[in-house]
N, C-alpha and C positions, 0 to 999 in steps of 0.2 A: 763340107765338114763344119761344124759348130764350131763359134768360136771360145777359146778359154774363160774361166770363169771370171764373174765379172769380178770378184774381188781379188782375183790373183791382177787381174789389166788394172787394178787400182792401184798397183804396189811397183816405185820404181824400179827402174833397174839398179841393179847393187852397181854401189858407185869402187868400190875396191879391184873389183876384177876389171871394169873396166879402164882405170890409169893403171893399173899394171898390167894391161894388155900394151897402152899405148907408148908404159918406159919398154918392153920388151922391143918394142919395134924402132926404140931407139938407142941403139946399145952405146953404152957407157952410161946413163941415166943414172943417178944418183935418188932413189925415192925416200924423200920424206913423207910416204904416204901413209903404207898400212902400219897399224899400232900392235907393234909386238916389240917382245926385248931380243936384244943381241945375242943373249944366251939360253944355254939349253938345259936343260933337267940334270940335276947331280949325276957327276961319271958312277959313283958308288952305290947309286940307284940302282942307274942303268944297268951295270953290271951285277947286280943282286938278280936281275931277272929269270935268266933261262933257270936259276935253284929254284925260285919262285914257283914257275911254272911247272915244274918236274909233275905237281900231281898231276894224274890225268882227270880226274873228278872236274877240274878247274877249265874243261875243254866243254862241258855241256855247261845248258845255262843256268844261270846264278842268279840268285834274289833280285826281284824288281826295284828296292831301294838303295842295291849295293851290296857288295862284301862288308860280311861284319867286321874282319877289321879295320876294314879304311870307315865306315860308320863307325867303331869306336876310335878312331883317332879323329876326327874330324867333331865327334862332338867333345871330346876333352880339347881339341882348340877351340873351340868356339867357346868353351867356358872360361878359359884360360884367358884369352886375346880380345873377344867380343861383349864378353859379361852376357851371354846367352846359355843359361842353363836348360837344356831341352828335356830332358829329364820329365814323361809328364805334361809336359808342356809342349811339346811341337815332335814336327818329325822333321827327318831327314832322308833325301831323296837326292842321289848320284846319278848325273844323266850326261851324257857327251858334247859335254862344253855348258858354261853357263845360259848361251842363247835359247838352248831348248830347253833348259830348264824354266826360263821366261816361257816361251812359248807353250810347252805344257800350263804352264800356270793359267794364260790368258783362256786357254782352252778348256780348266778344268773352275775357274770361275767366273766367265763371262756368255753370255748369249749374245749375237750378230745385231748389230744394230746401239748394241751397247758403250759406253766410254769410257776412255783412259783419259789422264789429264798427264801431260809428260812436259815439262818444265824445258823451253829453247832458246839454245838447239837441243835436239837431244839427239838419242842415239839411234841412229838409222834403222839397225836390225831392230830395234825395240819396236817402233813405227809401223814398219816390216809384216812385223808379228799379228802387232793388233790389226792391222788391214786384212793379212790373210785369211783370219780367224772370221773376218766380216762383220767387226767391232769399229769401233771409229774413233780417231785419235784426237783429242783437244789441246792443240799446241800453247801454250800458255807462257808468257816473255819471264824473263829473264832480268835481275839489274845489272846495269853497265858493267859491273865486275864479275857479271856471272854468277853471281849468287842467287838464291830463293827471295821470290818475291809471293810471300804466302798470300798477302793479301789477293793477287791474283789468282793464287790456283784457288784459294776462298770461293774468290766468284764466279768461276768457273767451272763450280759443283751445280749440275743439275740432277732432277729423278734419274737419268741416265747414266750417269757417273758409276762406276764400280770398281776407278780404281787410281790411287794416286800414286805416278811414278817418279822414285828418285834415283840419281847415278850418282855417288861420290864415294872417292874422287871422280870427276867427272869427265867423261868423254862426250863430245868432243872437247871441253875447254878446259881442263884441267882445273877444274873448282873446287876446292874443301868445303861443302856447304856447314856453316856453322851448327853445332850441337843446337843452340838455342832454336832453330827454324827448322830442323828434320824432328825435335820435337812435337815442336808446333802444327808441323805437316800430320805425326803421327797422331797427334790431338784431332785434327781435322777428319781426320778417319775413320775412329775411332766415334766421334760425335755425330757424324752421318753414317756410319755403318758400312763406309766401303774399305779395302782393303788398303796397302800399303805396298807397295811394290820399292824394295830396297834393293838395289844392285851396289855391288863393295867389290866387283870383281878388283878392284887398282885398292886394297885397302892397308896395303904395305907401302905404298907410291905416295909419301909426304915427305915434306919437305922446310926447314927451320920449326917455326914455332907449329906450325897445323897439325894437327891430332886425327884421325879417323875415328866417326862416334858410329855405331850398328844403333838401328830404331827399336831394333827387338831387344834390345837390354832393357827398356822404360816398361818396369813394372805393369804387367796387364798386357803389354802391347801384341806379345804374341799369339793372341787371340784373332788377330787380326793384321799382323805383318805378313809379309814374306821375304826373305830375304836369299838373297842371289848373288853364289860365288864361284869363283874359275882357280884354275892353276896352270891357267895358261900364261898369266903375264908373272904372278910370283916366283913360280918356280921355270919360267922357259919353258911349257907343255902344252905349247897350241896346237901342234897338229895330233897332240895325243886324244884331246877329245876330252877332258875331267872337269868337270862344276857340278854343281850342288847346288841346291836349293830348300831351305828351311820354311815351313811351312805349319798353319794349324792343325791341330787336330782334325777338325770338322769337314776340311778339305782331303783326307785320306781317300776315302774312294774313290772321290774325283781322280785326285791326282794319278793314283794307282790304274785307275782304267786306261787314261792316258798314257802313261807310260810304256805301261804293257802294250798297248795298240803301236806305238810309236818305236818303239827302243827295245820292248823288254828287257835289258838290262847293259848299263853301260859294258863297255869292253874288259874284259878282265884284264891284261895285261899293263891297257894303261891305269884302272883301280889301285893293280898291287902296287907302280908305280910311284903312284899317289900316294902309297903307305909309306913308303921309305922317304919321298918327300917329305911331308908333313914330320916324320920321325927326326927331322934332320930341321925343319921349322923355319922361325922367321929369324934364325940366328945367323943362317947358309944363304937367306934374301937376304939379308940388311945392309952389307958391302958393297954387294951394286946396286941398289939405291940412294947408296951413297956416293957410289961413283956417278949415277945420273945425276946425280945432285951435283957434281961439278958441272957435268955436259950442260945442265939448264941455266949454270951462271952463263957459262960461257954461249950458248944460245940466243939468251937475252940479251946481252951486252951487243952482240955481234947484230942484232935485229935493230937496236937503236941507230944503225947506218938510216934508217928510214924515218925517222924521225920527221913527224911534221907532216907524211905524206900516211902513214900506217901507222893504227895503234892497236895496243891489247895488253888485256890485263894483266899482269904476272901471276899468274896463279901460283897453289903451293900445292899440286897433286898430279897423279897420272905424270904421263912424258909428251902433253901436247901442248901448242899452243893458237891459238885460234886469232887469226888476225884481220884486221878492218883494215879494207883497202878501197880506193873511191869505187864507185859503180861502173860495169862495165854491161855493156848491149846483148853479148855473148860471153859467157865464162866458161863454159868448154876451150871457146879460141882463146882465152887468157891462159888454159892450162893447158893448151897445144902448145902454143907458142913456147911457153917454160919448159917443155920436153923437149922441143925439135929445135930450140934455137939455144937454148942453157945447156940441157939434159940433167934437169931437175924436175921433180916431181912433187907435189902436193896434192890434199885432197880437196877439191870446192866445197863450202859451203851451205850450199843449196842441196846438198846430201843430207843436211843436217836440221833442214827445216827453213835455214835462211835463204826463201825462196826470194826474195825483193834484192834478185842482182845489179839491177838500174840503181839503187842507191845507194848500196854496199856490196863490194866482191871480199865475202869471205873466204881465207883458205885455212886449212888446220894444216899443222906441221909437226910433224912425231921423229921427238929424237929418240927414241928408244931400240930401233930395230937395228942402228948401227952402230961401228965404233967411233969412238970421240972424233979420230981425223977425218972419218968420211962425214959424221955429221956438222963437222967445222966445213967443211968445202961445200957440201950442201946449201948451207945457207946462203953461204957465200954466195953461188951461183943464185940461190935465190935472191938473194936482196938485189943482184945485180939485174935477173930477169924482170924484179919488180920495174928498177928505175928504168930498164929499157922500154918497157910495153906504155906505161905514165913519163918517160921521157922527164925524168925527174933529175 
């Protein structure tokens, strides 16, 4: 038999199924691993459903950008919250989960051989994408706090380029990238002609002074943005499958061909879902990210036990933290060892692009998926798995 395609053998293995294969095998495992929230989609949602569904029309399939009412509530958010009037100006396009909405994207404006420029670490699935696609990803550093470092992604536009990507708040590291440099990115785009890939899935997830800015607000810009959202981490509906993606004009048929090959249309039940979410807004989020906003005092505080041996920056967004640890030979056996000798879980690093484990062992840690006590005992066990493996 022939073996798989060569650009699927380019793409790692997804690093989430694999540590939570390996906390399973270690029961009582406490995972600070995968980045979701603790809770789940409004009970008064949920319970609106089976009315919902009563018509049966709603049982064959349904428009490739979406039910029109979750399309009109989705763009009276985005004008209300985002300062994106689409109106004319863009469309909007519901696809099951925000990640294929990324990846429809890359598919409906990129040819094989083509560039992303993705600011790191960045985000694994995003990487994922563009490899599968048979595009090719241009990793491009980061400053020490995680912020944009324009000047680099600058220089790292070649004729190949088509397309510049940003996550904020960001995953993995939890960064509010400033208004002033997602401008400037979007400038950069705009000047050369390639796109703007904005991901906002975390864009209710700030924290004190940090604001969340959309690129497609900047007059002009949605000529040539895209911007990419989920309701999986706002409203608790990850395994429901709902994101969206805003988009040009000019990209319609693309997009649309995709879609329809791909999806033909997200799922109705979780769509209507998403109505009553949205109906209920970032008024029903704001309380527990408020309450994570305790969890991340108290996270940080509790990390400073390592002090002197581990650092990282305090970011003010999303629920992770991404931490510098000396190098290690093997980091799988770093995050063996923290499963089968702690029964703690993190995710390495080197999922996230910070491939150069010899000189730094990164790990991300998501306080998000559990509650305050499990994630105070977590770290614990982590900070403690830290000092036993470094003997600190």
């Amino acid at each position: 038999m022939k073996s798989p395609a060569q650009r699927v053998a380019l793409v790692d293995t997804p690093i989430i199924p694999t540590i939570a294969a390996l906390a399973r095998a270690n029961p009582g495992t406490i995972s600070l691993g995968q980045g979701v929230v603790s809770y789940g989609p409004p009970d008064e949602a949920v319970a609106r459903l089976p009315a919902l569904m009563a018509d049966p029309q709603l049982h064959k399939y349904q428009g490739v950008m979406g039910i029109a009412p979750l399309l009109e509530a989705i763009a009276a958010k985005l004008a209300a919250e985002n300062g994106i009037a689409t109106a004319g100006e863009s469309h909007i396009m519901v696809t099951a989960g925000s990640n294929m909405a990324f990846l429809n994207a890359v598919l409906a404006v990129a040819d094989p051989g083509e560039e992303f420029i993705l600011p790191m670490p960045f985000y694994f699935n995003q990487e994922m994408a563009v490899r599968l696609c048979g595009c090719v990803p241009v990793p491009v550093p980061t400053r020490a706090d995680w912020s944009l470092d324009v000047d680099a992604i600058a220089a790292a536009i070649t004729p190949r380029t088509r397309a510049i990507v940003t996550v904020s708040p960001n995953n993995p590291t939890g960064a509010v990238y400033a208004e002033e440099d997602l401008r400037a990115v979007n400038a950069l785009c705009a000047r050369h002609g390639l796109y703007h890939f904005s991901d906002e899935a975390y864009e209710y997830f700030t924290y004190g002074e940090a604001r969340h800015f959309s690129p497609a607000a900047i007059p002009g810009a949605q000529a040539h943005t895209l911007s990419f959202f989920s309701l999986s981490k706002n409203f608790g509906m990850a395994s429901w499958r709902v994101g969206y993606v805003v988009f040009p004009h000019a990209l319609f048929d693309a997009m649309n061909k995709v879609q329809d090959t791909n999806l033909i249309c997200a799922p109705v039940p979780s769509q209507l879902l998403a109505v009553e979410a949205l109906r209920l807004g970032r008024a029903w989020v704001q309380p527990r990210v408020d309450a994570l906003a305790q969890v991340r005092t108290a996270v940080h505080q509790a990390l400073g036990a390592l002090e002197g041996l581990a650092q990282f920056p305090r970011t003010a967004g999303a629920f992770y933290v991404l931490m510098r640890l000396p190098g290690v030979e093997d980091p799988m056996a770093f995050n063996r060892a923290m499963v089968e000798r702690h029964h703690v879980a993190t995710i390495p690093g080197f999922a996230f692009g910070l491939a150069d484990t010899r000189s730094a062992n990164y790990q991300r840690l998501s306080y998000g998926a559990l509650d305050p006590a499990s994630v105070a005992e977590g770290v614990q066990r982590y900070v403690a798995a830290v000092k036993d493996w470094y003997r600190a």
